[in-house]
N, C-alpha and C positions, 0 to 999 in steps of 0.2 A: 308476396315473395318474402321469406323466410331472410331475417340479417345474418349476415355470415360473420363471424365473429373470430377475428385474429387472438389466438388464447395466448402466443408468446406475447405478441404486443401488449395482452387487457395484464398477460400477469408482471409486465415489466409496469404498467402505467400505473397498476397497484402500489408495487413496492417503491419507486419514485414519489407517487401523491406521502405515502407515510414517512417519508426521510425527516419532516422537521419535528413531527408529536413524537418519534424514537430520539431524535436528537433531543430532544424536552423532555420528555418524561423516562428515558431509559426503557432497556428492553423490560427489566421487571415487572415495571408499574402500565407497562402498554398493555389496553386489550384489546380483545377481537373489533368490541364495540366501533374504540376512535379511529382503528384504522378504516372502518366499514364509514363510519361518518367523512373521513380524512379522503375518500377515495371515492366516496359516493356511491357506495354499493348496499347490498344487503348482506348481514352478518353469513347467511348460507351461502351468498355466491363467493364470500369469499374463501372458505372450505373448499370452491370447486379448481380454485388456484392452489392454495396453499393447505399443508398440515397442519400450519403452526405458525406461531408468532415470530418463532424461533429460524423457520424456515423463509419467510417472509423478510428479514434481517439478513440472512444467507444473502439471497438473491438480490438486494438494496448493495451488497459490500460488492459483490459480482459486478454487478451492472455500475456501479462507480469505479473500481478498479477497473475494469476495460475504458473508460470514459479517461483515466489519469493517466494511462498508459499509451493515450493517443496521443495526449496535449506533452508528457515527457518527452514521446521520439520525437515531436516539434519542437522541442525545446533543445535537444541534443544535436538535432540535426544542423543548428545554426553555430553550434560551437566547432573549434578547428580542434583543440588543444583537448590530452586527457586527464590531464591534471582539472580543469573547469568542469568538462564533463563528469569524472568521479565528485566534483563537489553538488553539480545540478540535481545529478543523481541522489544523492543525500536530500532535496528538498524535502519530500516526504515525510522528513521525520520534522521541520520545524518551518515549512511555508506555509502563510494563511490561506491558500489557497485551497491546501490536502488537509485542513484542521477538521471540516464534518467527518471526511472521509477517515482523518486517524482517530477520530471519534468514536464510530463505529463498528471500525476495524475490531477496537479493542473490546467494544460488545461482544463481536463474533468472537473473536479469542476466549472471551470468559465463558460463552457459551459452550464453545468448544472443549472448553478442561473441565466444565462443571457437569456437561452432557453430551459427551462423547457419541457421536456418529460417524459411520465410517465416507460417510460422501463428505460431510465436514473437515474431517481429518484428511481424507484425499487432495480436498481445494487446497486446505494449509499447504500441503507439503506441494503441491502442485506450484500455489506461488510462490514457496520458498525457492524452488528450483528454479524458477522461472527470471527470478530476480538475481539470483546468482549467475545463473549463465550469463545475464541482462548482462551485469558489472564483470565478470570473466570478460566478456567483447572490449569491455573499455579499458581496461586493465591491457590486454592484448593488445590494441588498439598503440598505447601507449609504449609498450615496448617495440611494435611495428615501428614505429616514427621514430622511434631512437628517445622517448624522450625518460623514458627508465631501463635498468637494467634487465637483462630477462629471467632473472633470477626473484625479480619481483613477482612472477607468476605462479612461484611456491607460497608467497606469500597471500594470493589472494584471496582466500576462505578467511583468513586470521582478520585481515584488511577491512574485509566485509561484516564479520562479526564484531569486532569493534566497534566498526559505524552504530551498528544494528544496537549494541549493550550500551553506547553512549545516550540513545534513545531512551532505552529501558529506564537506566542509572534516574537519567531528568523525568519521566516521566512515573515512578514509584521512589522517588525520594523528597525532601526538600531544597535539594541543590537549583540554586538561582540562577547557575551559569549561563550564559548567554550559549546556548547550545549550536545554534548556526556558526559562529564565531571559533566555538572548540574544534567544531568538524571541520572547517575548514582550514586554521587550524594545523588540527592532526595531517589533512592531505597535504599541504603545502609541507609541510616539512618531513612525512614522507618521501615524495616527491624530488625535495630537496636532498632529502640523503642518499636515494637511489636512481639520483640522473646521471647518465651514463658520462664518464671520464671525471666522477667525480672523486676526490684525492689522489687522482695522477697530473693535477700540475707540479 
């Protein structure tokens, strides 16, 4: 009897077995070979998963991103406050926990400006959107409760883009700032400016 073979499963077990030789030697210097030896396959069968090395990396950011996005709603779901939660939210850019993961991320990103495809550039924008609406809830969330103005709601893209270029800043420059520390930070005195009946004592 003939093994029947789960191909979303074999092509997820692929790209998980290669997370730490990409994490080591970058996508550059990665070849067909170590991911074939890393995963224990033969170099053709894994052609019958993948195009590319490139696409192999996709799929590794994919299947991590869903996997951080489960452990965040558990993470959010225990906080009461939006002020904590817009800071949780922020881990991403400086928990050890998302450190392979902002690792890779930034693979795919270089991939993506250096070798534009349009299912690449779909995912991009796909998460960008996804994360935004994410922090939109929280943001809402917190003018619900009263605990900012609702005027901060104009402000939420600015809000979020900030977080987002505070990332950038520390991660393509030499600035030493303790980056967890700024962001939160930045919220708490957000937060602090725009909590409702604030300058009407």
């Amino acid at each position: 009897m003939p093994i029947i073979v789960d191909k979303d499963q074999k092509r997820r077990d692929i790209a998980l077995s290669s997370r730490e030789i990409i994490l080591k030697n970058g996508i550059q210097n990665l070849t067909i070979s170590s991911i074939a030896k890393a995963a224990g396959i033969g170099k053709g069968t894994f052609y019958e998963y993948f195009k590319s090395k490139e696409e192999l990396l996709f799929e590794l950011v994919n299947i991590l991103l869903q996997e951080y996005n489960l452990r965040m709603e558990e993470k959010l779901s225990r906080l009461l406050s939006a002020r904590e939660k817009v800071k949780v939210f922020a881990d991403f850019f400086y928990e050890e926990e998302s450190r392979d993961l902002r690792t890779l991320y930034k693979m795919f990103t270089g991939v993506s400006l250096l070798s534009p495809q349009k299912e690449m550039l779909d995912f991009q924008s796909e998460c960008l959107d996804h994360y935004y609406q994410w922090f939109e809830q929280l943001i809402a969330e917190g003018i619900e409760k009263g605990e900012v103005v609702p005027q901060v709601e104009k402000m939420t893209r600015g809000i979020f883009a900030t977080a987002k270029g505070m990332y950038i800043i520390a991660e393509t420059t030499h600035c030493d700032e303790n980056l967890k520390e700024a962001v939160h930070n930045y919220v708490d005195t957000l937060f602090d400016i725009c909590a409702v009946g604030k300058g009407k004592e």
